[in-house]
C-alpha positions in Angstrom: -8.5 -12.2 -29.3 -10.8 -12.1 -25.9 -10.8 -15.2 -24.3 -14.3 -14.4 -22.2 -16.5 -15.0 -24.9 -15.1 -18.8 -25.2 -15.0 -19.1 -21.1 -18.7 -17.6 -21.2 -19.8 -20.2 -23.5 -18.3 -23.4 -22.2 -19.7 -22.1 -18.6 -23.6 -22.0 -20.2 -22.6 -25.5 -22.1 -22.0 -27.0 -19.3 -25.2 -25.2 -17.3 -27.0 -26.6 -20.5 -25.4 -30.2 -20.1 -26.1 -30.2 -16.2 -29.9 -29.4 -17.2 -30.1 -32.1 -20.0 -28.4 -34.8 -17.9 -29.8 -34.0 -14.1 -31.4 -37.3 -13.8 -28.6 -39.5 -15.4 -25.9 -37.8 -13.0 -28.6 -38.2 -10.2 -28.3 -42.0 -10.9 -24.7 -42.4 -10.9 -24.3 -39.9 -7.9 -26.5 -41.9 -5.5 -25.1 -45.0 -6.9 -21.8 -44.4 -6.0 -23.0 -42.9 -2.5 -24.8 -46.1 -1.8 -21.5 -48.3 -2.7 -19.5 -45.8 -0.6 -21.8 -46.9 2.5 -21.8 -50.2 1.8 -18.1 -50.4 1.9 -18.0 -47.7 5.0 -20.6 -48.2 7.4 -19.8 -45.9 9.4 -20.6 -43.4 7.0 -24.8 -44.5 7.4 -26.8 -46.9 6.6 -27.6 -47.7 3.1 -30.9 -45.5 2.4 -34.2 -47.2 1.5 -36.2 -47.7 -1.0 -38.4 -45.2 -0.5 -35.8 -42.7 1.0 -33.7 -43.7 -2.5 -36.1 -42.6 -5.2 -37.0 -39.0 -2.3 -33.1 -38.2 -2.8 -33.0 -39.4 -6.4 -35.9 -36.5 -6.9 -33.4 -34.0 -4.7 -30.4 -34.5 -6.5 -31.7 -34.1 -9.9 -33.6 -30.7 -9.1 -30.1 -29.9 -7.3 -28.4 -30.6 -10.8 -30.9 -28.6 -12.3 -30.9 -25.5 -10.5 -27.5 -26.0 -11.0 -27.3 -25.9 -14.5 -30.0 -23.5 -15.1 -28.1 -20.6 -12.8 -24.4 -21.9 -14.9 -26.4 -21.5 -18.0 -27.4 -17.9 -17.7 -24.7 -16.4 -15.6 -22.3 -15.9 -18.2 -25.4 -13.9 -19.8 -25.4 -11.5 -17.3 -22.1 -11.5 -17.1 -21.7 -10.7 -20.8 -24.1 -8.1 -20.7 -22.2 -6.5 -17.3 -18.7 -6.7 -19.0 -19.4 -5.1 -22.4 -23.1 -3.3 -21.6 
Protein backbone atom coordinates (compact mmCIF):
# COMPACT_ATOMS: atom_id res chain seq x y z
CA UNK A 1 0.00 0.00 0.00
CA UNK A 2 1.38 3.77 -0.76
CA UNK A 3 1.83 5.55 2.15
CA UNK A 4 1.63 9.20 0.29
CA UNK A 5 -1.85 9.37 -0.01
CA UNK A 6 -2.24 9.06 4.05
CA UNK A 7 0.95 11.62 4.56
CA UNK A 8 -0.94 13.96 1.87
CA UNK A 9 -4.00 13.91 3.84
CA UNK A 10 -2.89 14.45 7.39
CA UNK A 11 -0.61 17.46 5.84
CA UNK A 12 -4.04 19.28 4.33
CA UNK A 13 -5.84 18.11 7.82
CA UNK A 14 -3.70 19.84 9.57
CA UNK A 15 -3.50 22.99 6.87
CA UNK A 16 -7.41 22.66 7.48
CA UNK A 17 -7.02 22.68 11.41
CA UNK A 18 -4.41 25.59 11.32
CA UNK A 19 -7.21 27.55 9.19
CA UNK A 20 -10.19 26.65 11.55
CA UNK A 21 -8.23 27.41 14.78
CA UNK A 22 -5.90 30.58 13.71
CA UNK A 23 -7.38 32.82 16.19
CA UNK A 24 -7.54 30.29 19.13
CA UNK A 25 -3.75 29.33 18.60
CA UNK A 26 -3.18 33.18 18.18
CA UNK A 27 -4.56 33.46 21.80
CA UNK A 28 -2.55 30.91 23.38
CA UNK A 29 0.66 31.82 21.33
CA UNK A 30 0.76 35.52 22.58
CA UNK A 31 -0.26 34.29 25.86
CA UNK A 32 2.45 32.35 26.55
CA UNK A 33 4.87 35.03 24.82
CA UNK A 34 3.56 37.57 27.28
CA UNK A 35 4.26 35.16 30.42
CA UNK A 36 7.66 34.35 28.83
CA UNK A 37 8.51 38.26 29.20
CA UNK A 38 7.11 38.61 32.24
CA UNK A 39 9.26 35.99 33.73
CA UNK A 40 12.46 37.21 31.43
CA UNK A 41 12.64 40.72 31.07
CA UNK A 42 15.26 40.85 29.26
CA UNK A 43 13.51 39.35 26.52
CA UNK A 44 11.14 42.91 26.18
CA UNK A 45 8.77 44.59 27.68
CA UNK A 46 5.35 43.13 28.02
CA UNK A 47 3.42 44.59 24.78
CA UNK A 48 0.47 46.92 25.20
CA UNK A 49 -2.80 46.92 24.87
CA UNK A 50 -3.04 48.23 21.72
CA UNK A 51 0.21 46.64 20.40
CA UNK A 52 -1.50 43.10 21.89
CA UNK A 53 -4.76 42.96 19.91
CA UNK A 54 -2.07 44.58 16.32
CA UNK A 55 0.00 41.19 16.91
CA UNK A 56 -3.10 39.10 17.89
CA UNK A 57 -4.38 40.24 14.18
CA UNK A 58 -0.62 39.17 12.76
CA UNK A 59 -0.42 35.95 14.28
CA UNK A 60 -3.72 34.68 13.32
CA UNK A 61 -3.33 35.69 9.43
CA UNK A 62 0.31 34.09 10.04
CA UNK A 63 -1.69 30.77 11.11
CA UNK A 64 -3.84 31.24 8.32
CA UNK A 65 -1.63 31.55 5.52
CA UNK A 66 -0.12 28.90 7.08
CA UNK A 67 -2.76 26.48 6.93
CA UNK A 68 -4.22 27.56 3.68
CA UNK A 69 -0.55 26.92 1.77
CA UNK A 70 -0.39 23.09 4.13
CA UNK A 71 -3.82 22.62 2.92
CA UNK A 72 -3.26 22.63 -0.75
CA UNK A 73 0.26 21.59 -1.14
CA UNK A 74 -0.28 18.05 -0.87
CA UNK A 75 -2.84 18.84 -3.87
CA UNK A 76 -0.24 19.79 -6.02
CA UNK A 77 1.80 17.46 -4.90
CA UNK A 78 -0.67 14.67 -5.62
CA UNK A 79 -1.30 15.89 -8.92
CA UNK A 80 2.86 16.24 -9.65
CA UNK A 81 3.47 12.62 -8.30
CA UNK A 82 0.79 10.66 -10.14
CA UNK A 83 -0.19 13.41 -13.09
Amino acid sequence: MDPLPTFLGVISLLGVTLVVFARRLSLAYNGWTARARQRNPRLGAVPTSAARERNLELVSWIFRLGGAFKSRLPIFTWWRVRG
